[in-house]
N, C-alpha and C positions, 0 to 999 in steps of 0.2 A: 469306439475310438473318437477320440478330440480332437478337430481341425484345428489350426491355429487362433482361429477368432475367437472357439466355442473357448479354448486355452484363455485369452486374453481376458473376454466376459469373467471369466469365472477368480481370474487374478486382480479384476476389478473389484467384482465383489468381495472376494475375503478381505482386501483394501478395506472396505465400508465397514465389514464387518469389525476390523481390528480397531478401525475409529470408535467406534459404538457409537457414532450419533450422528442423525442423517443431517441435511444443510437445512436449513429455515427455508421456508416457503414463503416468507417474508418476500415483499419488491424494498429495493432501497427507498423509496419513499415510504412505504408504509413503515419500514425500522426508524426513518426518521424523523415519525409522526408519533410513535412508540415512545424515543426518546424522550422527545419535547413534556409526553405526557410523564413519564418519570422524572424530570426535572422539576415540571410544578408538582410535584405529589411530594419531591424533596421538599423544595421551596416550604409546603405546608409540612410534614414532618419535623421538618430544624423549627420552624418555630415553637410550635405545640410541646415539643422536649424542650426547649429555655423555657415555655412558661411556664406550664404544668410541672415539671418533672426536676423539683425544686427539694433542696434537702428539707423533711420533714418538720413541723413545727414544736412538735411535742417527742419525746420518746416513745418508740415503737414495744409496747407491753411484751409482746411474741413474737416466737417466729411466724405463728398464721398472720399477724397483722403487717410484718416484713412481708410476707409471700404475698396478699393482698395486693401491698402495695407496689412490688414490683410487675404484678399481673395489670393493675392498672395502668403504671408508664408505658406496657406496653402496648394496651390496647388504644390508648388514647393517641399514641404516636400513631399504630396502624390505621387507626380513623382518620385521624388527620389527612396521610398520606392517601389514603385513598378517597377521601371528600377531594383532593386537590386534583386526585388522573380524573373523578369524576366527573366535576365541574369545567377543566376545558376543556373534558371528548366531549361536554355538551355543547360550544360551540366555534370546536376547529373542527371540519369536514377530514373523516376519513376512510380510509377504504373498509369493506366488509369485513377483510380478514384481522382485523384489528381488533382483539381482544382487552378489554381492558381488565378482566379476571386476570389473564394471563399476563400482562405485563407487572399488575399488580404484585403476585405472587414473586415476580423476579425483584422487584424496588425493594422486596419487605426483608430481605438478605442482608439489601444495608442498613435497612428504618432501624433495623432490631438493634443497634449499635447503638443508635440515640439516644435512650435516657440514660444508661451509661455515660457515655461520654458528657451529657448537662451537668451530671451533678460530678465528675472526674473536674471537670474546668471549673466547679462552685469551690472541690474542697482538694484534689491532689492534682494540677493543670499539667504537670510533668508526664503525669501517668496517662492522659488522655491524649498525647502525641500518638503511640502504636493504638491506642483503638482506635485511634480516625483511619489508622491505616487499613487496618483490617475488615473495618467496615466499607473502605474502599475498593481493597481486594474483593470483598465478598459481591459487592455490586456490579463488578467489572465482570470476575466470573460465569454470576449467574447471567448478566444480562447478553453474555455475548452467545449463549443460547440460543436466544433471537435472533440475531444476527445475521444478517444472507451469507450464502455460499462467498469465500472471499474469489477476485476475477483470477483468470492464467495468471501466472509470475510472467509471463514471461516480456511484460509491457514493460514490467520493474527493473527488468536487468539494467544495468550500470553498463554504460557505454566500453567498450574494448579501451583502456590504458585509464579510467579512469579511479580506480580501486584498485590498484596493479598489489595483490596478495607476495608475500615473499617469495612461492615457487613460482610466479607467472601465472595466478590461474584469477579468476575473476571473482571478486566479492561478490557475493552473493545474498539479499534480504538483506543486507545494510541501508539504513534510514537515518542520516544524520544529523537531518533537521529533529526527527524526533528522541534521538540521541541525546542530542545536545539540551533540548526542553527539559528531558526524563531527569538529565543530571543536574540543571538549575535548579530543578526545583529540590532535590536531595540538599546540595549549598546552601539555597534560601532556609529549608527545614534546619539545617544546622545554627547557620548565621542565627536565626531568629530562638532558635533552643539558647544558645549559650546570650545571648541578649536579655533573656527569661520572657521573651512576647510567648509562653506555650500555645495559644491560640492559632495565631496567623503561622507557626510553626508547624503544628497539627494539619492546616488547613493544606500548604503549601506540599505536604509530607502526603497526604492523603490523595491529592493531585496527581506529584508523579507517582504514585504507586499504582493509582486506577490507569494511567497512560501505560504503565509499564504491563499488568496485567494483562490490559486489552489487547495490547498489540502481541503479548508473547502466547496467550490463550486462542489468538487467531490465528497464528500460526502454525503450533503445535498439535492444537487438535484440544478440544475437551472430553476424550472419549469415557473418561474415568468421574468424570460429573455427570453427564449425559447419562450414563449409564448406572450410576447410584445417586440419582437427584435426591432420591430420600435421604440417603444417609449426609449430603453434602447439606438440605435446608434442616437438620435432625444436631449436626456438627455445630453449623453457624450460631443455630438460634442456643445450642447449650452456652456456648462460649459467650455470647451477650446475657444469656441469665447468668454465670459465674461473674461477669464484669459489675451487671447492676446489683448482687447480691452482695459481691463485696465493697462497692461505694457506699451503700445503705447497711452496714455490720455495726458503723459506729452508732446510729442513731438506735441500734438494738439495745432494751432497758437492762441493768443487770441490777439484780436483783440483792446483790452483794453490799451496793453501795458504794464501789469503786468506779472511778472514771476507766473507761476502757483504754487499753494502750492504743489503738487506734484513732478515739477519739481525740488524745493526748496528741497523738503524731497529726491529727488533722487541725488543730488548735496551732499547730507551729509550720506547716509545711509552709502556709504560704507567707507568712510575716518572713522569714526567711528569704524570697524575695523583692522585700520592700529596699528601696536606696536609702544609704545615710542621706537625713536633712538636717544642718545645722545650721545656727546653735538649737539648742532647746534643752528643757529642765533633763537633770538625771533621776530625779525623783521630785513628787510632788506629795503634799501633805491636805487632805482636805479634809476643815472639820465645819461640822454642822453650822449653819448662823444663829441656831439655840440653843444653847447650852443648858442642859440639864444635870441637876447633880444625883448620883443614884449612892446612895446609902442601904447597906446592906448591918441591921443588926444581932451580927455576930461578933461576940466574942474573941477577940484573936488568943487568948489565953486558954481556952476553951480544948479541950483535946477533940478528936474528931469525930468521936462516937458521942459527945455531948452534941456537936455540931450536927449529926444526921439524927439527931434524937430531935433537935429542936422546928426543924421543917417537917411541918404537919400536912400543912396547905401548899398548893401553886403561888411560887415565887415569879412575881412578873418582876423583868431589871429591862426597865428604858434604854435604850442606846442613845450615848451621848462621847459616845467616842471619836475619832479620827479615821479618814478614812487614806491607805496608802496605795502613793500608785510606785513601782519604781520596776526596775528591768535585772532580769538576773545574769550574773550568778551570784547580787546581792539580797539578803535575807530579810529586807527593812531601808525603808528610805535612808539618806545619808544626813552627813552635818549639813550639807549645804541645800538642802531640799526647799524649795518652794512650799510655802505656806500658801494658802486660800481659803475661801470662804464658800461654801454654798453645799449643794446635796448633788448629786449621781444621777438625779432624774433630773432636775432642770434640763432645759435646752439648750442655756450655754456653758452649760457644761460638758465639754467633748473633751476629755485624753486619750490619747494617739500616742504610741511607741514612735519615736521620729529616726531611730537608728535602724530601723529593719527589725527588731526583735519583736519577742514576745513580752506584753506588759502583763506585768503581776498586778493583781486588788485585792488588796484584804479591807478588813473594816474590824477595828478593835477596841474590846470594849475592855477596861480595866478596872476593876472591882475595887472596892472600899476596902474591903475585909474579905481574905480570901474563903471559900467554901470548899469543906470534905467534899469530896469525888462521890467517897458513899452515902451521902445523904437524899441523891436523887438519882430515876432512873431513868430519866428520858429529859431531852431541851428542847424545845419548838422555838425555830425561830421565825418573827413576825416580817416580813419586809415587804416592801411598793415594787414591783416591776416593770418599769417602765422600756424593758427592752425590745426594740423592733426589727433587729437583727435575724435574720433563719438560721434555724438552730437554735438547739435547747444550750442551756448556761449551764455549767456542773458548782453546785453550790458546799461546799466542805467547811467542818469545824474544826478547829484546835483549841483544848484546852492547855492552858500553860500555868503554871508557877514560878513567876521572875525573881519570886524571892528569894530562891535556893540558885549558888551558883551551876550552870551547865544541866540544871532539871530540864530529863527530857520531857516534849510536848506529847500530848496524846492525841491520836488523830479520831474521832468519831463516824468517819466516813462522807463520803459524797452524795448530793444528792442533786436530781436533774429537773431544772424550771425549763417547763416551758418558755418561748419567745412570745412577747406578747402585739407578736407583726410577723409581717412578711419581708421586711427588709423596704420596700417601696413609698410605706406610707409611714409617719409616725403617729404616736397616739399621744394625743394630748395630754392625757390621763392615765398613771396607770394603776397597774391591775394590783389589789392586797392577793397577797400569796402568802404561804407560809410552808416551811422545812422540817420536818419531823426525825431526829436522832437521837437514837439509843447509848445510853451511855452502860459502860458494862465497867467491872471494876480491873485495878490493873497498878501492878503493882511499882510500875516506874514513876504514880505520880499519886499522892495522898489526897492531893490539896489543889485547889488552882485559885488564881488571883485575877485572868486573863482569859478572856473568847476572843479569839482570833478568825472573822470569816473568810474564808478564801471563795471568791468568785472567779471564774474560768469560762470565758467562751468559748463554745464547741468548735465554733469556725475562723472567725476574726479576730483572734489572738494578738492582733497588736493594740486591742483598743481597751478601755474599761469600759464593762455594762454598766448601764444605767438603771442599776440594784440598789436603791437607798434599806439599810435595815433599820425597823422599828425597834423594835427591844426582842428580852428570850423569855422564855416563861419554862422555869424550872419545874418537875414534876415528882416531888416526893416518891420514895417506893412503898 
């Protein structure tokens, strides 16, 4: 038989038991000393993911050199953060029970969001609004872990008529000041979303979602973390590799020679929102300050098997064409297009999309006398890269025939330059690169008159690189 107490003990305990997690042995001072150390381990974490943890410079050959690199961001953000709880437990005094393994282990729930979200705000800033959230969730969660036993409610109670509920009973665990906070900052994350700040939007979003967490997880109980902490740091950390796996998908090489639709959609997200500034050119027309004449002799009377019969040797043809910049959904600069002078790599040569879009460059080179299609099987083209932008440039040819009315262009395929920077510094000088594509036969087009290069930034889609082309060297088959 069970006296009433033995009754009571034992309805306490299954209580404990249905929580599944006992209260911190923490003192409010030492949680507080906890905190502070997760704060600077933040502090170093947010950095270390802006610096490092930057879109690639080159295209990524494989998925082992993609996985690499995401194993990287992540350890380097981990270092980071834990050089920083390091460095002040070494010189703020705290109590014994103070682990700094073990706080660690709770901070890295959120670190693990980090390089996700650096490179989300470098190439999709919209898309890194919910991962700040979630990575704030994840922080708030875990760390309330630690957290001491919260006191009686009963200090909390709201005074008799001051929360008077519909039936006359008393509100209860209502907090209005933090209420009110939770939902500023929801507003502000709005306000600042439709403004297009994604940043301060994120930041503000991530705010009240860690206050909202905290407080509703101290409440309730985390019996279901507490009690599958595996499964809950096993959850987090997949969802940060799916996030950083797919920011870094674009910089993945394809082997096809096609720009990837991703890339495509990272090249425009953000020129999208740039503000109109007017006035400024609708198009502009840049051609070289020396001109050179390229003669090519063939034949124009010639049928096209005389023509692939007479290329024995590698055809080098100088570029001495025009270089266009203009904005779509036009094809080619206009009547009214600005003329200028100079080359793509100079330094004062900067074009900037000024309407918010994305700016087109080509660089086109138009022939003397047009050449049979089959008379070569491959076209290298020679060009300077002076680009210091992050991110690789997607480099594409078209062959054209202008002489035939509505002759369709044939495309050759894309290919991906390296950036020759990091965005920070510029180079004085730049780098000789060259482009290698295959041409195959094809029956929309005999003959072309016309190489048309298309250059595309991976990231900064309102600008033109600073890609001057040399010439192309033809390669008999």
């Amino acid at each position: 038989m069970l006296d009433g107490g033995d009754i009571a003990l034992l309805g306490k305990a299954n209580g404990a038991e249905d929580r599944g997690a006992e209260p911190s042995m923490l003192s409010r001072d030492d949680f507080a000393s906890g905190c502070v150390l997760v704060a600077a381990g933040s502090v170093a974490a947010c950095a270390a993911a802006a610096l490092w943890c930057t879109p690639p410079a080159r295209p990524l050959p494989n998925w082992g050199a993609l996985l690499v690199r995401c194993t990287a961001f992540f350890a380097l953000t981990a270092a980071a953060g834990a050089a920083g709880i390091w460095a002040l437990s070494l010189v703020r005094p705290h109590a014994p029970a103070l682990r700094r393994r073990s706080w660690f282990q709770h901070a890295l729930m959120g670190w693990i969001f980090l390089p996700g979200i650096a490179l989300l705000v470098r190439s999709w800033p919209g898309w890194a609004i919910p991962v700040m959230a979630a990575a704030a969730a994840a922080l708030a969660v875990s760390l309330q872990q630690q957290a001491p036993a919260p006191a009686e409610a009963g200090g909390d109670l709201p005074q008799p008529g001051g929360f008077p509920s519909f039936y006359g009973t008393r509100i209860t665990g209502f907090h209005p000041k933090r209420a009110a906070l939770i939902a500023l900052c929801a507003q502000g994350a709005l306000v600042f979303s439709v403004a297009k700040a994604f940043v301060p939007a994120g930041v503000v979003l991530a705010l009240g979602v860690f206050l909202l967490l905290w407080y509703w997880s101290a409440e309730v109980g985390i019996a279901a973390v507490a009690r599958r902490r595996g499964a809950f740091a096993s959850g987090t950390a997949a969802s940060a590799f799916l996030v950083l796996l797919l920011a870094l998908l674009p910089w993945l090489s394809r082997r096809g020679g096609q720009v990837p639709p991703a890339a495509n959609h990272m090249a425009t997200a953000q020129a999208a929102e740039r503000r109109p500034v007017l006035p400024h050119y609708t198009s502009v027309i840049l051609w070289p300050p020396a001109l050179r004449v390229t003669r090519l002799y063939f034949t124009a009377a010639l049928p096209a098997k005389r023509d692939a019969a007479l290329l024995k040797q590698p055809m080098e043809i100088p570029f001495d064409g025009p270089y266009w910049y203009f904005e779509p959904p036009d094809d080619e600069p206009g009547p009214m297009a600005h003329v200028a002078h100079g080359l793509p790599t100079q330094g004062d040569v900067n074009l900037t999309s000024a309407d918010g879009g994305p700016l087109r460059m080509e660089a086109v080179q138009r022939l003397a006398q047009p050449i049979a299609l089959a008379c070569c099987s491959e076209l290298d083209v020679a060009l300077t890269n002076a680009d210091t932008q992050a991110g690789p440039v997607h480099l594409g040819v078209l062959l054209s025939d202008t002489s035939v009315p509505n002759q369709p262009s044939v495309l050759l395929g894309f290919q991906e330059l390296a950036s020759n920077g990091t965005g920070f510094a510029a180079s004085p000088v730049g780098l000789p690169q060259s482009a290698h594509f295959t041409i195959t036969p094809s029956r929309a087009l005999r003959r072309f008159n016309r190489i048309t290069v298309v250059v595309i930034p991976s990231i900064d889609a309102w600008r033109g690189a600073k890609i001057a082309i040399q010439g192309f060297t033809l390669i008999p088959k």
